[in-house]
N, C-alpha and C positions, 0 to 999 in steps of 0.2 A: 368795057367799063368795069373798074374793080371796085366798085363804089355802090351801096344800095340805104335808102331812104327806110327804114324802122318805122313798123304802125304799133303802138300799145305793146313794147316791150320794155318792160320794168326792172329793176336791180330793187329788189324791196330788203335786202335786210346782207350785213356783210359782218363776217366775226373771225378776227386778227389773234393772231399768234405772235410774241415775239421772242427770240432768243436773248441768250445775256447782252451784249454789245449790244443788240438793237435797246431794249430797253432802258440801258443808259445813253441812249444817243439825242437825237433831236426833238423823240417824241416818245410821253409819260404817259399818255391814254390807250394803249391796249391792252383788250378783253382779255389777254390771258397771256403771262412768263413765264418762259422755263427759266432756270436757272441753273440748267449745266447742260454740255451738250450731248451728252449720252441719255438726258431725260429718262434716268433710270432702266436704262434697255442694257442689251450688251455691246451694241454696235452703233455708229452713228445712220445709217442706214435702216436699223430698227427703229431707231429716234425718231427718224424721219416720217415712215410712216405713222409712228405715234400720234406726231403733229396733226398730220391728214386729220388722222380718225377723229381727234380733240376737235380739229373748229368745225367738221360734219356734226359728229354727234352735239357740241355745243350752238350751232346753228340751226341745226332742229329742233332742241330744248326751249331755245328763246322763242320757235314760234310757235309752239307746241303741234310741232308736226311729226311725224311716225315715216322710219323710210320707205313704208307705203305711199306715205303721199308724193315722194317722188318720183317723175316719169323718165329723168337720165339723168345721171353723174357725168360729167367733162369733166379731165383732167391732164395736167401736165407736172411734171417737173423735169428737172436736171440728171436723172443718174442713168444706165445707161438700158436701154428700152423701154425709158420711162418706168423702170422696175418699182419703184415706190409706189408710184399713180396706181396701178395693178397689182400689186399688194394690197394697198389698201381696200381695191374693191371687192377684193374676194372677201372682206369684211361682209359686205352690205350687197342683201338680191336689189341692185339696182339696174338695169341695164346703164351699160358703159361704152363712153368713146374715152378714149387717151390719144389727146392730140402733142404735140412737141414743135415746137419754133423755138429753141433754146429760150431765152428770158424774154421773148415775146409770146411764150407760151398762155399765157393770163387772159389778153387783150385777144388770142387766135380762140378759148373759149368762150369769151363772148358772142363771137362772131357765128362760131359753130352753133352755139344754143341759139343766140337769136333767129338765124335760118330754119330749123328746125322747128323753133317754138311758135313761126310763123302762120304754118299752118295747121295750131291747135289753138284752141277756144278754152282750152283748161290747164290745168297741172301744174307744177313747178321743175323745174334745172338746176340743177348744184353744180357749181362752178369750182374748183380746187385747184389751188397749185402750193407750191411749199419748193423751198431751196436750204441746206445747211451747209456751214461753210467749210467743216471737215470732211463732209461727203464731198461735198461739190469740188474742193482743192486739191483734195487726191486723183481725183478721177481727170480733172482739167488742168492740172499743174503740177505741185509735187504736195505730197503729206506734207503739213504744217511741223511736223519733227524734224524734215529736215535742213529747216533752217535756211532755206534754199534764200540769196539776194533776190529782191524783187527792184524795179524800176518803179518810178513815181507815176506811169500811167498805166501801172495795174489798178486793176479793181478788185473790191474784197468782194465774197459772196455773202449775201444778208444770210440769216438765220432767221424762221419763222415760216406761218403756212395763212392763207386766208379763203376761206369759204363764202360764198356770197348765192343769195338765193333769189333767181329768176323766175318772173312768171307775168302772166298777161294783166294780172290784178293791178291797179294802179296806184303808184307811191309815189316819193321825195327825191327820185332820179329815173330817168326814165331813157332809153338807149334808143338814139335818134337817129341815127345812122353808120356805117362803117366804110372804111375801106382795106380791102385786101392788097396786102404788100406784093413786091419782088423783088427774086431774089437778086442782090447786087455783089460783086466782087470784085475791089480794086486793084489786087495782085498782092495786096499786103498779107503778110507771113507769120506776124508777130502777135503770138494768143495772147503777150501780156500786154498790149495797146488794143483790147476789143471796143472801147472808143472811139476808137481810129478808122474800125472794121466795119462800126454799125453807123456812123454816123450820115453816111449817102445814102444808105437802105431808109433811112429815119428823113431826110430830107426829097428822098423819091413820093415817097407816101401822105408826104404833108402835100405834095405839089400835086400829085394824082387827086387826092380831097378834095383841093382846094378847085381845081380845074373842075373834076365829076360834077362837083354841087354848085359851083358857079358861084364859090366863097371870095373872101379875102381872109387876110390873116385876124382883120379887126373885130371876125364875126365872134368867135370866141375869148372869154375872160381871160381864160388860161389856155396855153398849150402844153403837156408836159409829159415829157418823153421817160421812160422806164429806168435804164441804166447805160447812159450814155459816159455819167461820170463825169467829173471836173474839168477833163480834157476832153473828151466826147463832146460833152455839150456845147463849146468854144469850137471847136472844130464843126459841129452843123450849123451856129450860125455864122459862121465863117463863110462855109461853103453857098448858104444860100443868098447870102449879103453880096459874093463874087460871082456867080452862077445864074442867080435869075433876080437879082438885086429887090432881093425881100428881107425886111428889118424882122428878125424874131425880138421882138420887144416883150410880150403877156408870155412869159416862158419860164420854166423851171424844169429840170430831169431829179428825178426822187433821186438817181444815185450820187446825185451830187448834192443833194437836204437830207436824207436821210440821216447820219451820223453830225455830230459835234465836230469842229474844225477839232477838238485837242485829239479827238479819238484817231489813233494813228491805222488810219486806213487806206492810204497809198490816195490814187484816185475818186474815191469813193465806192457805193455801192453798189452791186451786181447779182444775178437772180431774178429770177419769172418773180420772185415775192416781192422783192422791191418796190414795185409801181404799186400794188394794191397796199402794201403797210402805209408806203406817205397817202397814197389817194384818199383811203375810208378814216384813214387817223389823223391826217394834218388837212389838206385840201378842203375833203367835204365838211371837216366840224367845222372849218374856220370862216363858213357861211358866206365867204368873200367870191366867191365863184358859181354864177351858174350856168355855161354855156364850155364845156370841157372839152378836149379833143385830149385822150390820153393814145397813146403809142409804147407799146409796147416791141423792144428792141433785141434782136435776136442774135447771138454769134454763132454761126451755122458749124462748128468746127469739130474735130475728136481727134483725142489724141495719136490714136492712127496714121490720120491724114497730115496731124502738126507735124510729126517726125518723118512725115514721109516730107515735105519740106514744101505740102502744098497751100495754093493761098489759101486764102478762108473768107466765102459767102456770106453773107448777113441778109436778116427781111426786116420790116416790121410791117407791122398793121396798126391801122388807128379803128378806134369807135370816137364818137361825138355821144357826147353824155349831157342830157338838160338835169341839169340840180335846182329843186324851188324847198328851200329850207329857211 
């Protein structure tokens, strides 16, 4: 059973980063813009950790906490040993885990803090992830310079970072259960359809859930999956509507809200940041939801293995999240 029931684990406070495109996109309310993607560094990779360090240090400031009072950092990103995650911590004496599920990376450190924070009675977890999309492009596809055709079921990678602060104290969302993914691979080849790739791993994990807790789909407000994308998301309820004849009805994937239809973004959007930019910036303010099941969705692949001409794995993981706002 990959599924466990949460006592008194809280999400008390979440602080958003967003890059230029994201901030003209679908959503006007976050805590803080860059507005170029070099954020003043010399590389986009310096940027990146920038970000980190901006929504930590700004997430401690809003609660006026000292990185004394935290008892671990989790983190993930995209680059390539999670280099940025471990850059960044060598900022701050916190103790660290850097975990990685490609852009299911967010929703896998929840999982890990909540197991963890289980069995303590105190302290607080920092939660981090961040993805940019000149880093992220070069290293998964080709530098943006060079011009390379894309397909209409690529995804773009968001730009932005979001920190969010765990602890047993009790608030306005509280993490009520999870389930742990596996890993799924349909033989498909194609990095630029990761829609394609994640969307059985994203439909295993809702059905694992739903079986473990002895749910339906009706229990939750919302279901809403990380970066499935425009086509990703049509293809998992495709699959589950044919497969185990279940209607995704209360459904949304951030990478397909995220951005403006004008904004020329191929499939939509992609990235471990993704799910938390829509979740703490459109979802949770819009007070319309309080019973979540968010899924964080992962393309297990590297460039390596693309060219070697092999397929590509995918996981996700879900938590259930009670919201009373």
């Amino acid at each position: 059973m990959a599924s466990k029931k949460l006592n008194n684990i809280y999400l008390n406070d979440a602080f958003s980063l967003a890059g230029p495109l994201e901030a003209n996109g679908a959503i006007s309310n976050y805590d803080l813009v860059m507005n170029d993607y070099y954020y003043h560094e010399s590389t986009f990779e310096q940027a990146e950790i920038k970000m980190q360090r901006n929504v930590i240090d700004n997430i401690l400031k809003k609660n006026r906490l000292d990185y004394s009072d935290i008892n671990l950092l989790i983190s993930g990103d995209l680059s390539n040993q999670i280099g940025v995650s471990s850059y960044t911590a060598s900022y701050y004496n916190i103790p660290f885990i850097g975990v990685y599920s490609a852009c299911a990376s967010f929703v896998e450190s929840l999982i890990v803090a909540s197991e963890l924070m289980d069995s303590r009675k105190k302290g607080y977890t920092l939660c981090v992830t961040s993805s940019h999309n000149l880093h992220a492009e070069k290293q998964f596809r080709f530098p943006i310079e060079y011009g390379a055709p894309k397909p209409h079921t690529t995804t773009f990678t968001a730009t932005g970072a979001v920190s969010t602060l765990l602890s047993r104290e009790p608030s306005n969302i509280r993490l009520e259960s999870y389930t742990i993914g596996t890993v799924i691979d349909m033989g498909i080849k194609d990095a630029t359809n990761m829609g394609a790739v994640m969307a059985p791993a994203a439909a295993k994990v809702i059905l694992d859930h739903l079986v473990d807790l002895n749910r339906s789909l009706d229990y939750y407000d919302l279901i809403l999956t990380g970066d499935l994308g425009c086509v990703g998301s049509k293809i998992l309820k495709e699959y589950l509507k044919r497969n185990n004849n279940l209607n995704l009805k209360n459904y949304l994937d951030s990478g397909c809200e995220l951005y403006l239809k004008s904004q020329e973004v191929y499939a939509g959007a992609s990235g471990p940041v993704a799910l938390p930019l829509y979740l703490f910036n459109k979802v949770v303010k819009s007070k319309k939801y309080h019973k979540i099941l968010i899924i964080g969705t992962g393309s297990l692949h590297n460039a390596l293995f693309v060219n070697q001409k092999m397929s590509i794995p995918a996981i996700a993981h879900a938590v259930s999240l009670e919201v009373n706002l």
